[in-house]
C-alpha positions as CSV (number, residue, x, y, z in Angstrom):
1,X,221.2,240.1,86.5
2,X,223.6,243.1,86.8
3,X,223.8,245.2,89.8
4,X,221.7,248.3,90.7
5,X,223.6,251.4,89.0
6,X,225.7,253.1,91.8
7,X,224.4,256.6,91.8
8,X,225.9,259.0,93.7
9,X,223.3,260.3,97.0
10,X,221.0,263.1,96.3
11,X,222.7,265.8,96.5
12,X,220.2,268.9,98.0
13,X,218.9,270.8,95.5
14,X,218.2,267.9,93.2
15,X,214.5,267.2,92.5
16,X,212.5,265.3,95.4
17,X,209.8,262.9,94.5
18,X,206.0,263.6,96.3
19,X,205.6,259.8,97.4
20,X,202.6,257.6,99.2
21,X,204.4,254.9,100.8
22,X,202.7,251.6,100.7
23,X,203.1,248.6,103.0
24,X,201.9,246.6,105.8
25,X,204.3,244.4,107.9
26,X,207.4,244.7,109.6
27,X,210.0,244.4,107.1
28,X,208.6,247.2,105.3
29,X,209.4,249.6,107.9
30,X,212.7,250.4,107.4
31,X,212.4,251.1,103.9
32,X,209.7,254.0,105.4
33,X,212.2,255.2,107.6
34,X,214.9,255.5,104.9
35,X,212.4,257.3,103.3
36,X,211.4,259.9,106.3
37,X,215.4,260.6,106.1
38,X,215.9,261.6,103.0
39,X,215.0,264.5,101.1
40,X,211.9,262.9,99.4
41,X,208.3,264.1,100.9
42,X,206.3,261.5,102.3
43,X,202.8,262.4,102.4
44,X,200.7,259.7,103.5
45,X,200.9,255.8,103.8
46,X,198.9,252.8,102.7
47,X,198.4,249.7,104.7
48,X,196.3,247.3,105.1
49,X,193.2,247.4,107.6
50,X,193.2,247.3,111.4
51,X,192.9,243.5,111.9
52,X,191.7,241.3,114.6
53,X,194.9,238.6,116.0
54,X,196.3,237.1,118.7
55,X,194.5,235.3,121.4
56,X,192.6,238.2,123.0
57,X,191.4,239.1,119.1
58,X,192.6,242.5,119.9
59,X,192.2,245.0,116.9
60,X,196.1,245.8,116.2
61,X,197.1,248.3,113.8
62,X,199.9,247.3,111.2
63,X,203.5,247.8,112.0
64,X,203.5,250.4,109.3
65,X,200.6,252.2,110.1
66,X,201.8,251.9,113.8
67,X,205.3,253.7,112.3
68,X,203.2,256.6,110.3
69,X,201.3,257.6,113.7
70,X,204.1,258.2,115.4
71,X,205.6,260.3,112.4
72,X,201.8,262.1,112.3
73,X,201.0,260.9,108.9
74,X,197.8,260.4,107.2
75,X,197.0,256.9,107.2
76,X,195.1,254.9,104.2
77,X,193.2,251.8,105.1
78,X,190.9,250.8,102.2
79,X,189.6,247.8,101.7
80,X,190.8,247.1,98.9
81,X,192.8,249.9,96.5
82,X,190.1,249.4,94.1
83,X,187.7,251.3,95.8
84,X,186.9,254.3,93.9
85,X,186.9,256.3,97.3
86,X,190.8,255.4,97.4
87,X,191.3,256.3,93.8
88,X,189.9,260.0,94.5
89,X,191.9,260.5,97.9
90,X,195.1,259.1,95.2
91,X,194.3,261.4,92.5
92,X,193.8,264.4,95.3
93,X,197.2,263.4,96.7
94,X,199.1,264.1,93.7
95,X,201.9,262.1,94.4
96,X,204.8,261.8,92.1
97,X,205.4,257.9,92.9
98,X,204.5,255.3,95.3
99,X,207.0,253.1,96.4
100,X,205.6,249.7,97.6
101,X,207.1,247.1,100.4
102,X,204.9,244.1,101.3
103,X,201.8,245.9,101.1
104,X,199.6,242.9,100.7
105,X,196.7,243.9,97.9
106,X,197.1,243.2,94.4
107,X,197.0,246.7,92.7
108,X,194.4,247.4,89.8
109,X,196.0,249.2,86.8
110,X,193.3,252.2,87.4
111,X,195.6,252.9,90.3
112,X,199.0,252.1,89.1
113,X,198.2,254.7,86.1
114,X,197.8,257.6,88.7
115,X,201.2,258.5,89.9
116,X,203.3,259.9,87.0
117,X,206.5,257.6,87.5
118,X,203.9,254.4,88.7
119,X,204.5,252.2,91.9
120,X,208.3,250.9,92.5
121,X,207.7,247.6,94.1
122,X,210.8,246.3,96.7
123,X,210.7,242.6,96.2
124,X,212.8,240.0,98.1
125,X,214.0,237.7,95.3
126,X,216.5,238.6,92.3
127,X,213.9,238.5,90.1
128,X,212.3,236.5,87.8
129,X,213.4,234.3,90.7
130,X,210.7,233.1,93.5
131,X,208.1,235.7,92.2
132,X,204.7,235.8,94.2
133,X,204.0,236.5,98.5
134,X,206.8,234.4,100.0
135,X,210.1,234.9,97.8
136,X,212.1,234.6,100.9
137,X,210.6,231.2,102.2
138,X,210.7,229.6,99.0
139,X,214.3,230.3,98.6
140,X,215.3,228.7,101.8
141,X,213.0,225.6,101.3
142,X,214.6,225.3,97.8
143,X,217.9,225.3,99.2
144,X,219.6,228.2,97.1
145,X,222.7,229.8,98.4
146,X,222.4,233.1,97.4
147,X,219.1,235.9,97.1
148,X,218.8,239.4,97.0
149,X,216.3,241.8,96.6
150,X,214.8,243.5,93.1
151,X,212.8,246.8,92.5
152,X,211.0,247.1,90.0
153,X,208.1,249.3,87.9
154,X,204.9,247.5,89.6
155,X,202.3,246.6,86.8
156,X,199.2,244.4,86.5
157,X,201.3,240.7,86.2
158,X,202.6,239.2,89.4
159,X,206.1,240.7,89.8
160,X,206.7,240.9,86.0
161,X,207.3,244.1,85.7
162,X,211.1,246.0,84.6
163,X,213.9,246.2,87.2
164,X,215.7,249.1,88.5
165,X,218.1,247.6,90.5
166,X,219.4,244.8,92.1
167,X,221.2,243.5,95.2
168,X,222.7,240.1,96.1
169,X,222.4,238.5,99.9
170,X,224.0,235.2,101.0
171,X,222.1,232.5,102.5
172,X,223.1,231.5,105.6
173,X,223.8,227.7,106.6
174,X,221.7,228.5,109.3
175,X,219.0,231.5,108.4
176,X,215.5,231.1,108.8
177,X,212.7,232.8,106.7
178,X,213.0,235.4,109.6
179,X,216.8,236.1,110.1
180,X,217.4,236.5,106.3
181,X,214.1,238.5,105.9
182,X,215.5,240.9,108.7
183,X,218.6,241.8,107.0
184,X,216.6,242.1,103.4
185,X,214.7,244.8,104.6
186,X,217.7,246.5,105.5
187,X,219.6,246.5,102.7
188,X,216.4,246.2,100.5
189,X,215.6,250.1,102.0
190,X,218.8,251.8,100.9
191,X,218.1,250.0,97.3
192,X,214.5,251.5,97.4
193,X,215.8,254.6,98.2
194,X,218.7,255.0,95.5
195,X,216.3,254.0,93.1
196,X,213.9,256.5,93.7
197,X,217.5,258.7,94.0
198,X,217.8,257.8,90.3
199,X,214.3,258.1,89.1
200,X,213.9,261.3,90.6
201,X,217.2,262.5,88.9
202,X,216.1,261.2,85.8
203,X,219.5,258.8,85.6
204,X,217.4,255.7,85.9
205,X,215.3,253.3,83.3
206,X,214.4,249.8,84.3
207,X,215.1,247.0,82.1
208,X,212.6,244.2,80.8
209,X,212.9,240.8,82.7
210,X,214.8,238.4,81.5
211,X,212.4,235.2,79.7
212,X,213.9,232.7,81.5
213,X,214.9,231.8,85.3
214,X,211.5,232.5,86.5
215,X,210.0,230.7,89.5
216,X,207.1,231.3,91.8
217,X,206.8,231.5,95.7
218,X,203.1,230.9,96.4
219,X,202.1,231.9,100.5
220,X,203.0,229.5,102.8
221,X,199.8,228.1,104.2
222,X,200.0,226.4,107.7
223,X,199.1,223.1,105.8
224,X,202.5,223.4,104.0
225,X,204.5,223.9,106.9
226,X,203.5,220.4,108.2
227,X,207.0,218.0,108.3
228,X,207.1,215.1,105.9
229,X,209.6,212.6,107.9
230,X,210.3,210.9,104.9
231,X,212.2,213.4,102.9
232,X,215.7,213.5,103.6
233,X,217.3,215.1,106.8
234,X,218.6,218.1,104.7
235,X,215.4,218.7,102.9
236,X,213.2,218.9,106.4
237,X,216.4,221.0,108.0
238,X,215.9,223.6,105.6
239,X,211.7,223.4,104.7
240,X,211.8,223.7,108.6
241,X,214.0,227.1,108.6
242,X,212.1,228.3,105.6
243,X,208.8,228.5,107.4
244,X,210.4,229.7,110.5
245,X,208.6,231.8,112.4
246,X,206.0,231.9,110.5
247,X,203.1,230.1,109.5
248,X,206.0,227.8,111.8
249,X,206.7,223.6,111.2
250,X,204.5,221.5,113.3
251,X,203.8,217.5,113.4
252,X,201.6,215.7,115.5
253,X,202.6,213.8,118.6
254,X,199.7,211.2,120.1
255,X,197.1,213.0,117.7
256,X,198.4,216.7,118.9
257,X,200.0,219.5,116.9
258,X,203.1,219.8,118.0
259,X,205.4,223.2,116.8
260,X,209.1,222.7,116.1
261,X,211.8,225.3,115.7
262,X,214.5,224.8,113.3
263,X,216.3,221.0,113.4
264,X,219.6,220.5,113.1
265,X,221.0,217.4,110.9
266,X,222.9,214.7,112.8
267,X,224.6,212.8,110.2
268,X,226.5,210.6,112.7
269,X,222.9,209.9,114.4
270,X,221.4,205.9,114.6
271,X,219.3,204.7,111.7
272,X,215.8,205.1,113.0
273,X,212.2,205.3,110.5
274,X,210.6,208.5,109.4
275,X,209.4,210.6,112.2
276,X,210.9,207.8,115.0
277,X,212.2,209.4,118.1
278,X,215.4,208.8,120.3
279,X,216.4,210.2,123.9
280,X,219.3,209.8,124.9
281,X,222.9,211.7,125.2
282,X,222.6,213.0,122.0
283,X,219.4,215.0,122.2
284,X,215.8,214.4,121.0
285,X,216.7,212.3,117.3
286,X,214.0,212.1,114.7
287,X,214.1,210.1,112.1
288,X,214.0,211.0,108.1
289,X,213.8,209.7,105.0
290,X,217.6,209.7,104.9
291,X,219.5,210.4,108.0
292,X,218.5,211.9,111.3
293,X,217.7,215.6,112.7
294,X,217.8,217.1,115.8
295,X,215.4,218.7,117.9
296,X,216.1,221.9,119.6
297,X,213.0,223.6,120.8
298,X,209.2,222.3,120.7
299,X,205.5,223.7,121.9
300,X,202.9,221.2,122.3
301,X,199.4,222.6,121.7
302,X,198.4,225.5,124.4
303,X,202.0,225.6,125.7
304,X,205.1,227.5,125.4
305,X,207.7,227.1,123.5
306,X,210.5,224.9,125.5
307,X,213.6,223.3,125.3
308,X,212.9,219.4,123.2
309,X,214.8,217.5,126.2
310,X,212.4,218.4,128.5
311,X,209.3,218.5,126.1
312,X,210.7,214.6,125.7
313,X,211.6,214.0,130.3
314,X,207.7,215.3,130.3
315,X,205.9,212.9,127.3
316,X,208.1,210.0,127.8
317,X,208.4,208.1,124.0
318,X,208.3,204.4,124.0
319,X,210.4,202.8,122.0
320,X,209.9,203.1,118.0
321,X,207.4,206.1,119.0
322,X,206.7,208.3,116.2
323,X,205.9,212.3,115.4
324,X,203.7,212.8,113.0
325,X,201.2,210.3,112.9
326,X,197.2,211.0,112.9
């Protein structure tokens, strides 16, 4: 897929677009800030609800709301955006657009109709590719070398609708789902804005999807993020780094969850069975399917997170031991 179209900035003077920013968690902040900075009006943001988490069950604001306070904006919360209390407060808004970054609600097409020039969703995948809630997991865990991010016209299908733009982003050997997410949302922000750039200058149409090279990137439940020892070293290495930090891979260790953070292969490592552990001068060895990986850091349940050599000096394997058994 081609390359956004590389408009010159807004110059001032140029028409501004009236915008509702919607979003939720951290990597949508930065595209809110590019936003606050340039010449477009942001009037008020939508986010999901205050939510109960952590230990404590504290009531936490989202990161965006938490980012809207501090710039004094009026913050929308509904339930969901199909509430016909939120439609009013959008048709009262009058906004011209609403550009949309990991907001977290599927949006009913009585609401996307509202705004004249619709919702510009940033997505992290070069769409068609890993369409749905975790585009940037799913890309990892499949092993591709290369992503980006897409915007496009938001409409009632699940990321089907026409791209604006495009930009590319290398996969690291080493990225997790949270390093490469990071740097998305950086670049992702300056291709939200110059979109809106475009579509508010009028110099701007998106273009259909193509038919083919679609896949989708369902959520990551914490029952996917569970280690299968019996795929090959590579294929854990990288399912491991696609769910890192979050939901996070864990396996069991004498009927406990245990939490891993990323592996790294050790293709000069001793033949041992799926999920069979070594200690020795090498590290903390597992055993896959085909090969062997190394442990770096570990949390058994109620602990912190800590080094795998000592996890291992503390639980002492046998010989043949195994993670992930019942």
């Amino acid at each position: 897929m081609a390359g956004p179209r590389q408009l010159p900035p807004r110059r001032e003077g140029e028409p501004a677009l009236k915008l509702l920013f919607a979003g939720t968690p951290a990597p949508a902040v930065p595209s809110l800030e590019a936003l606050l900075a340039s010449g477009h009006e942001v009037v008020a943001v939508l986010t999901r609800p205050d939510a109960r988490s952590g230990r404590g069950r504290k009531v936490s604001r989202s990161p965006v709301a938490e980012r809207a306070d501090a710039a004094g904006l009026p913050v929308l919360q509904p339930r969901s955006p199909r509430e016909p209390a939120f439609l009013e407060q959008l048709a009262t808004l009058g906004v011209d657009c609403v550009p949309v970054v990991a907001y977290g609600a599927l949006v009913p097409q009585a609401a996307l109709d509202v705004p004249a020039r619709g919702w510009v969703n940033l997505h992290f995948s070069l769409l068609p590719a890993w369409r749905g809630a975790a585009p940037v997991q799913h890309a990892i865990m499949a092993g591709d070398e290369v992503t980006g991010a897409s915007t496009f016209l938001l409409e009632a299908g699940l990321d089907t609708g026409p791209v604006y733009g495009t930009l590319t982003e290398a996969i690291r050997p080493r990225d997790t789902a949270g390093d490469l997410l990071e740097r998305l949302a950086v670049s992702g922000a300056q291709l939200l804005l110059a979109t809106l750039d475009g579509i508010a200058a009028g110099a701007l149409e998106p273009q259909p999807q193509p038919a083919e090279g679609i896949s989708l990137a369902p959520k990551v439940e914490t029952a996917d993020a569970r280690v299968d020892w019996a795929l090959p070293a590579h294929v854990v290495d990288r399912r491991i780094r696609g769910v890192s930090p979050a939901p996070g891979a864990w396996t069991t260790w004498r009927g406990e969850r245990l939490r891993l953070g990323p592996v790294v292969p050790a293709p000069d490592g001793p033949a041992l069975e799926p999920g069979e552990l070594q200690v020795g001068s090498g590290g903390v060895l597992v055993g896959t399917g085909n090969g062997a990986v190394r442990l770096d850091r570990v949390q058994p349940a109620g602990k912190r997170m800590l080094p795998a050599a000592d996890w291992a000096r503390g639980a002492r394997p046998a010989p043949g031991e195994r993670l992930g058994g019942e």
